[in-house]
N, CA and C atoms as an extended XYZ file, in Angstrom:
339
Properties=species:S:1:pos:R:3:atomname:S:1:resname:S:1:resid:I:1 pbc="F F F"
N       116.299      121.217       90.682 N   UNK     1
C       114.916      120.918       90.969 CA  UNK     1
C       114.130      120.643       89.684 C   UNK     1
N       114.634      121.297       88.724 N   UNK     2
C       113.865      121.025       87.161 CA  UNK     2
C       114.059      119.697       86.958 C   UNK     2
N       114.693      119.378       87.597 N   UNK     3
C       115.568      118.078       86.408 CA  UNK     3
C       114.797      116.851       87.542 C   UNK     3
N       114.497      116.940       88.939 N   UNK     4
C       113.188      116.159       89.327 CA  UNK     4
C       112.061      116.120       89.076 C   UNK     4
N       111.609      117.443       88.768 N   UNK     5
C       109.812      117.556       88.069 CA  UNK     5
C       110.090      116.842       86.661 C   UNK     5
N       110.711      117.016       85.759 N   UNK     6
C       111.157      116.365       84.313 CA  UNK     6
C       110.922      114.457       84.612 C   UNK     6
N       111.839      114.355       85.838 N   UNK     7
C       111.978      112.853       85.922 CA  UNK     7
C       110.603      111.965       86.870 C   UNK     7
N       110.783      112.679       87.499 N   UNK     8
C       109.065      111.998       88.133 CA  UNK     8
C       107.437      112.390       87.201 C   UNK     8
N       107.777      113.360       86.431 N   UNK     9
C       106.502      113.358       85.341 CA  UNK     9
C       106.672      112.572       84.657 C   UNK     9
N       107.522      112.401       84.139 N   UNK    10
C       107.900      111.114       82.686 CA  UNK    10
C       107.658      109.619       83.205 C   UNK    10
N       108.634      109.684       84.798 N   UNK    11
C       107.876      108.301       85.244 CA  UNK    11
C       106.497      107.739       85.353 C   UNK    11
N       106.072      108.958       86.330 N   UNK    12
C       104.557      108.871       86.586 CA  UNK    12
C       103.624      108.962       85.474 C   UNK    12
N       103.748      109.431       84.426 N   UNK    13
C       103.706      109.105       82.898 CA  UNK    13
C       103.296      107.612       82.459 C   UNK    13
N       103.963      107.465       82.330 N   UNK    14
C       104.428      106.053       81.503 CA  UNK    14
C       104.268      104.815       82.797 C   UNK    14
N       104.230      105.113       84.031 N   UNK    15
C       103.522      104.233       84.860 CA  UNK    15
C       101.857      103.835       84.770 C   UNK    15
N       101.107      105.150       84.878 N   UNK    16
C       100.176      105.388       84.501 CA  UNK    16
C        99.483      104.846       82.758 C   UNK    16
N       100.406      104.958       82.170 N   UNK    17
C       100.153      104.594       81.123 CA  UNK    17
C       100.446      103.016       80.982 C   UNK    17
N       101.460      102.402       81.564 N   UNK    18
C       101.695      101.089       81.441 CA  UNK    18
C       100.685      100.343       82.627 C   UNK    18
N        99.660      101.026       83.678 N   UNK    19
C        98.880      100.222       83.905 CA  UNK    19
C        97.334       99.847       83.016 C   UNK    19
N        97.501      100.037       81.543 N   UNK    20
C        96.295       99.539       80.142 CA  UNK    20
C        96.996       97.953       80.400 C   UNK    20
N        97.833       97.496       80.883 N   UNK    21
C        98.815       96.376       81.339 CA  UNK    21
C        98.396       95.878       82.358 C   UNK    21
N        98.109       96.189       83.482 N   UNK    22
C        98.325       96.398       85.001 CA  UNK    22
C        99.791       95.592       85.345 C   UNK    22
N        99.815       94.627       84.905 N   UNK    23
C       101.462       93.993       85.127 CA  UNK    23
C       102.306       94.484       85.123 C   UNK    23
N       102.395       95.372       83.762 N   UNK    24
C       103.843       96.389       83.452 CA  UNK    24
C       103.760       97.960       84.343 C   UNK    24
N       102.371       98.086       84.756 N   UNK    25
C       102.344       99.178       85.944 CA  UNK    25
C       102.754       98.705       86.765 C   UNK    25
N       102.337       97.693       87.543 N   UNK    26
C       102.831       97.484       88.697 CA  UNK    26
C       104.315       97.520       89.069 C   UNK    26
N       104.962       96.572       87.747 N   UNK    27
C       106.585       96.912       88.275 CA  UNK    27
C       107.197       98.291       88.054 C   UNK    27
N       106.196       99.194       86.793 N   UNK    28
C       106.903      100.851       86.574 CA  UNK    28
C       106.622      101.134       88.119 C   UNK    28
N       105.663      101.274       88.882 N   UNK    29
C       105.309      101.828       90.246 CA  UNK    29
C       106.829      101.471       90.980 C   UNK    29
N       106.832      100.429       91.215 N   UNK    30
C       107.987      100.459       92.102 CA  UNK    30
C       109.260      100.962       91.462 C   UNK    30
N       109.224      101.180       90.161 N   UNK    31
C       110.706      102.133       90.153 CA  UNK    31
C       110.263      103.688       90.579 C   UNK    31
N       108.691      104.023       90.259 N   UNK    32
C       108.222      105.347       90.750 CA  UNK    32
C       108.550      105.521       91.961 C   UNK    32
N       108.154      104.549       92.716 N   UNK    33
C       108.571      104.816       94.374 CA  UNK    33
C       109.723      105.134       94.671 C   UNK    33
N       110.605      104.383       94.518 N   UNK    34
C       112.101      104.716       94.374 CA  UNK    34
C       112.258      106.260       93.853 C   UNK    34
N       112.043      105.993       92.377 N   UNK    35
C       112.954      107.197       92.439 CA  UNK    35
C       112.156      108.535       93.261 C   UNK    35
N       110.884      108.731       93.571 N   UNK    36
C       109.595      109.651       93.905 CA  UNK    36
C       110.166      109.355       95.533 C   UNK    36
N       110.879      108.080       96.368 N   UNK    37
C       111.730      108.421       97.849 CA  UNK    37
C       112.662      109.222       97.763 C   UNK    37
N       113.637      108.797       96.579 N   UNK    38
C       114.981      109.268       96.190 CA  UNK    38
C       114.847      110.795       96.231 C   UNK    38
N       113.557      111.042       95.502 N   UNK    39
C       113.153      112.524       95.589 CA  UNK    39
C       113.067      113.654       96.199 C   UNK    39
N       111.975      112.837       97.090 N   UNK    40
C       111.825      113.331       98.288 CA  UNK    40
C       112.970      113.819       99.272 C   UNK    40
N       113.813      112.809       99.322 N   UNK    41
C       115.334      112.915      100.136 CA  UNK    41
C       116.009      114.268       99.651 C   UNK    41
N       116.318      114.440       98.811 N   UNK    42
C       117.235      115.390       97.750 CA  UNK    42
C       116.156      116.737       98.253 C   UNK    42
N       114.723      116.655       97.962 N   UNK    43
C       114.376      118.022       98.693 CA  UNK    43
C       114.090      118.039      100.255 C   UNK    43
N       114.541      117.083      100.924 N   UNK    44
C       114.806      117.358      102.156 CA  UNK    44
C       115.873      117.794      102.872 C   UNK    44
N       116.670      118.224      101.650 N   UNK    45
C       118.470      118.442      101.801 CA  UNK    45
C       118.141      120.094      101.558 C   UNK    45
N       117.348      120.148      100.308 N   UNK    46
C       117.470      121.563      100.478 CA  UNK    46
C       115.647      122.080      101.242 C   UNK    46
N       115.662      121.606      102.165 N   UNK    47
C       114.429      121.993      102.679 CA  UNK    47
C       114.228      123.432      103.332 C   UNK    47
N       115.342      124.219      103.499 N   UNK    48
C       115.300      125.400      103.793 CA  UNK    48
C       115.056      126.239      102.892 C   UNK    48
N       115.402      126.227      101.792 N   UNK    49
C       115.032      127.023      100.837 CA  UNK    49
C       113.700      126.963      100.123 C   UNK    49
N       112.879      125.580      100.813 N   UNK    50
C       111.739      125.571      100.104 CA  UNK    50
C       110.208      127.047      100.585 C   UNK    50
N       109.608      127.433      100.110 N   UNK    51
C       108.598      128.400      101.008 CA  UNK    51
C       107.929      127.117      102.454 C   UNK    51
N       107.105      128.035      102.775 N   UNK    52
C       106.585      127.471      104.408 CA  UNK    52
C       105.496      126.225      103.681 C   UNK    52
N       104.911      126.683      102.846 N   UNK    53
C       103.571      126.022      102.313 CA  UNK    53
C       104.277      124.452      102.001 C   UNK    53
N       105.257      124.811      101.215 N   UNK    54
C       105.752      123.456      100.610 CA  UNK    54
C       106.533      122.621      101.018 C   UNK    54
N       106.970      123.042      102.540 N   UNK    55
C       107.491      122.460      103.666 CA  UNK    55
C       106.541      121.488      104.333 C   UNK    55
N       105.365      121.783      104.472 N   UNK    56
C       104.467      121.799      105.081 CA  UNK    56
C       103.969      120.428      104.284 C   UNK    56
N       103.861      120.938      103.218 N   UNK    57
C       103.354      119.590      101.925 CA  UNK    57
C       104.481      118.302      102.194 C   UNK    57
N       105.902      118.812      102.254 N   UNK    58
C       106.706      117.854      102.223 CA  UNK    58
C       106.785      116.477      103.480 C   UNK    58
N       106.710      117.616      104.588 N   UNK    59
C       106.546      117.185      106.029 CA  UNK    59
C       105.044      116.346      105.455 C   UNK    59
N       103.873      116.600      104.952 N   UNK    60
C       103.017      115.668      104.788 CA  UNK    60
C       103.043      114.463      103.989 C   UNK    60
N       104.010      114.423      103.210 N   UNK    61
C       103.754      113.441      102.472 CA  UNK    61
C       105.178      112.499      102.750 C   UNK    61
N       105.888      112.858      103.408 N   UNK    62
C       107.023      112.305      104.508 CA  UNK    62
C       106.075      110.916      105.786 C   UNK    62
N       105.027      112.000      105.877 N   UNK    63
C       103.947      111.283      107.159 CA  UNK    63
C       103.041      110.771      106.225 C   UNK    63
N       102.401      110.336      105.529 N   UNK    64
C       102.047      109.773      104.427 CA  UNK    64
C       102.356      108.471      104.279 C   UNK    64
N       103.916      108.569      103.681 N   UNK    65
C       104.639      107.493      102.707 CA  UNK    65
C       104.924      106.635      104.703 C   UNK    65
N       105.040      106.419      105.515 N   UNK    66
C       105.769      106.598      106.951 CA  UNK    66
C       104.330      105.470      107.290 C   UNK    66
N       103.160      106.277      107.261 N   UNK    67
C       101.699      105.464      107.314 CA  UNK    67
C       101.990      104.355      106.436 C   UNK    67
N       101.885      104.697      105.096 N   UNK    68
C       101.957      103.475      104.527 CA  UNK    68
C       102.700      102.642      104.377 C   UNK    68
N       104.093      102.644      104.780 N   UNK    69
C       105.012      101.909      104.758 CA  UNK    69
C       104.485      100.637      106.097 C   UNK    69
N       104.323      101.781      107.086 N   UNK    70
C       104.104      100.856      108.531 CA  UNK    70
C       102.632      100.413      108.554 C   UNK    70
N       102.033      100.206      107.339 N   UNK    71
C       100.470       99.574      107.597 CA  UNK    71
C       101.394       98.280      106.575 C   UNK    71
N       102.049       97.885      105.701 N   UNK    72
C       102.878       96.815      105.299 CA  UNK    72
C       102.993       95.840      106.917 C   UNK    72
N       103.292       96.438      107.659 N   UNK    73
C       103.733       95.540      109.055 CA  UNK    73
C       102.901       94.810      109.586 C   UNK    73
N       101.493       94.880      109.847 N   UNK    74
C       100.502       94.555      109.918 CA  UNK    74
C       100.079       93.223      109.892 C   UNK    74
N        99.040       92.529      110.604 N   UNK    75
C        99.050       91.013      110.171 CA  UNK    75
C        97.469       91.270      108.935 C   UNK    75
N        98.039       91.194      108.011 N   UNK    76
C        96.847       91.289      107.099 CA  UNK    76
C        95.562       89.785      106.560 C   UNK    76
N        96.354       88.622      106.751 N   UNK    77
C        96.027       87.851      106.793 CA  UNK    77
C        94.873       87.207      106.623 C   UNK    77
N        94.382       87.873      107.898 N   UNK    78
C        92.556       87.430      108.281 CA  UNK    78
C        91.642       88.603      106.975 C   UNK    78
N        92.097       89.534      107.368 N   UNK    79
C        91.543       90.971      106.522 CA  UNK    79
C        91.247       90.414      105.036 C   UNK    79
N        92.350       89.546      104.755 N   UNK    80
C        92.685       89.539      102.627 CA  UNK    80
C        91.791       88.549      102.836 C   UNK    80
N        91.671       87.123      103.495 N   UNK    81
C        90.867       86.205      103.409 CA  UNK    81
C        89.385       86.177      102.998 C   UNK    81
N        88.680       87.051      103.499 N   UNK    82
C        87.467       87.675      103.235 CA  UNK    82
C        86.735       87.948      102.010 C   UNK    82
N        85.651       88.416      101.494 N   UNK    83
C        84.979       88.270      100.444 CA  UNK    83
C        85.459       89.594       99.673 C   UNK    83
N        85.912       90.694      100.704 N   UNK    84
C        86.774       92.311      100.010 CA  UNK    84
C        88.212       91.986      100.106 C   UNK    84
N        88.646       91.338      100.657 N   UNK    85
C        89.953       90.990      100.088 CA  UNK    85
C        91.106       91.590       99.235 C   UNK    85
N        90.234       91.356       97.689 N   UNK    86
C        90.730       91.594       96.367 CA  UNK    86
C        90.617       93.412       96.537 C   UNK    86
N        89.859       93.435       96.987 N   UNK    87
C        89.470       95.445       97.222 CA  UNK    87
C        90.334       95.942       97.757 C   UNK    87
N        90.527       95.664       98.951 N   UNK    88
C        91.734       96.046       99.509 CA  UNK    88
C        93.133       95.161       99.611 C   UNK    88
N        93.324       94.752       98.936 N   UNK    89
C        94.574       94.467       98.098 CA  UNK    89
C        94.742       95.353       97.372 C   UNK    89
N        93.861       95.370       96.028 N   UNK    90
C        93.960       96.628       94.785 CA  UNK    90
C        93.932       97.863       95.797 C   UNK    90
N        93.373       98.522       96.727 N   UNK    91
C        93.288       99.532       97.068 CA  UNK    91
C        94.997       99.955       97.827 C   UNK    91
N        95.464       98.684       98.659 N   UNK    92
C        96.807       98.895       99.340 CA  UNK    92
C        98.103       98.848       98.092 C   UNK    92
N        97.709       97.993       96.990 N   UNK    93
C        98.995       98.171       96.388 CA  UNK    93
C        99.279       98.930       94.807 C   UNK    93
N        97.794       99.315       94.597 N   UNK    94
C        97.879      100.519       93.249 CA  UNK    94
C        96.982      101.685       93.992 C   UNK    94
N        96.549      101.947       94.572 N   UNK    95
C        95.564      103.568       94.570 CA  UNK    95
C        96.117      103.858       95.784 C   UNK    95
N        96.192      103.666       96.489 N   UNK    96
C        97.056      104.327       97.627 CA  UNK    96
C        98.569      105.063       97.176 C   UNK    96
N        99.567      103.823       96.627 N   UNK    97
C       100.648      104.306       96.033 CA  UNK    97
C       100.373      105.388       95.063 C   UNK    97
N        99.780      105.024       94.136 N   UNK    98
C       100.039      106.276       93.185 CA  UNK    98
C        99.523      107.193       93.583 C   UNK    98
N        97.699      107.408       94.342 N   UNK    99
C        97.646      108.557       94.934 CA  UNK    99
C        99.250      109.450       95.593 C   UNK    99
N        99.972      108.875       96.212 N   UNK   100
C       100.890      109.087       96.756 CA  UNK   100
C       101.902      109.865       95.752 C   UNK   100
N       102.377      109.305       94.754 N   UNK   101
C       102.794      109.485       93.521 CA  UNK   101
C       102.435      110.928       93.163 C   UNK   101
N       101.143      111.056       92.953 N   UNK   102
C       100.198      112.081       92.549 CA  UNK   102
C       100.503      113.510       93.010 C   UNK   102
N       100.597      113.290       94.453 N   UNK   103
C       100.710      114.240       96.013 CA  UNK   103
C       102.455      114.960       95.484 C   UNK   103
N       102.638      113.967       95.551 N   UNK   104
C       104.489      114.390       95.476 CA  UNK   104
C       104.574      114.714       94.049 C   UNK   104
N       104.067      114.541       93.077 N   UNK   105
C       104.122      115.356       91.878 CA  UNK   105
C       103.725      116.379       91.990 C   UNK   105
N       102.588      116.857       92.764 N   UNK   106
C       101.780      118.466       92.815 CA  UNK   106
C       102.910      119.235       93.615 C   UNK   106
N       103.212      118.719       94.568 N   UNK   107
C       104.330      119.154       95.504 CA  UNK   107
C       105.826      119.387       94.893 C   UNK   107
N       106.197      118.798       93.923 N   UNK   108
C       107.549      119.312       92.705 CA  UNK   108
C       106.777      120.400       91.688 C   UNK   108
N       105.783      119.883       91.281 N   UNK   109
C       105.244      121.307       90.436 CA  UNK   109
C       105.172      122.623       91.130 C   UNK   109
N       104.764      122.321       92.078 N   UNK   110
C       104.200      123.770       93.176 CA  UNK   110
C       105.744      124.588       93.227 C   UNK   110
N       106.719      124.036       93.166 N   UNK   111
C       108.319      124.449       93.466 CA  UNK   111
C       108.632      125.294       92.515 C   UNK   111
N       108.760      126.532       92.667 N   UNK   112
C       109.140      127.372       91.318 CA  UNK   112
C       110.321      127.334       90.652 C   UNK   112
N       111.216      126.553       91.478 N   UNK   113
C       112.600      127.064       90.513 CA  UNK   113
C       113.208      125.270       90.131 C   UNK   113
């Protein structure tokens, strides 16, 4: 479990930091996602051993990532066309994600061992 808090801080790191870029954030994000799913998976393996609280967190941000995946499906089309557009674009494909990012980092810290 150390060795995921180590690797998703350093990502989320240097994602964060490579959006003074926004270009070179954007593509660090999607290796964040990855490996921050990959993550997720691995503590859903040992999800019994986690306490109730952080089950609870996990199960949320499981339903979370699940929302946002399935608002991608969507006919967005008419929505982007519009004069907010650009707003919610930036809002669906950097602040949503990394909020997300964010969630599941507090949720590996919170993990004591």
């Amino acid at each position: 479990m150390k060795a995921l808090k180590i690797i998703n801080m350093v990502i989320l790191t240097i994602t964060i930091l490579l959006y003074i870029t926004i270009y070179y954030g954007l593509y660090s994000q999607i290796l964040l996602g990855i490996v921050q799913i990959v993550s997720s998976l691995i503590l859903g393996l040992n999800y019994r051993k986690l306490i109730l609280l952080n089950q609870k967190r996990l199960k949320s941000y499981w339903l979370f990532v699940a929302i946002y995946f399935s608002g991608w499906l969507l006919p967005w089309g008419r929505v982007l066309d519009n004069s907010y557009g650009i707003v919610i674009a930036v809002i669906g494909v950097i602040f949503i994600p990394m909020a997300l990012a964010i969630y599941f980092q507090i949720i590996l810290m919170s993990i004591k061992k």
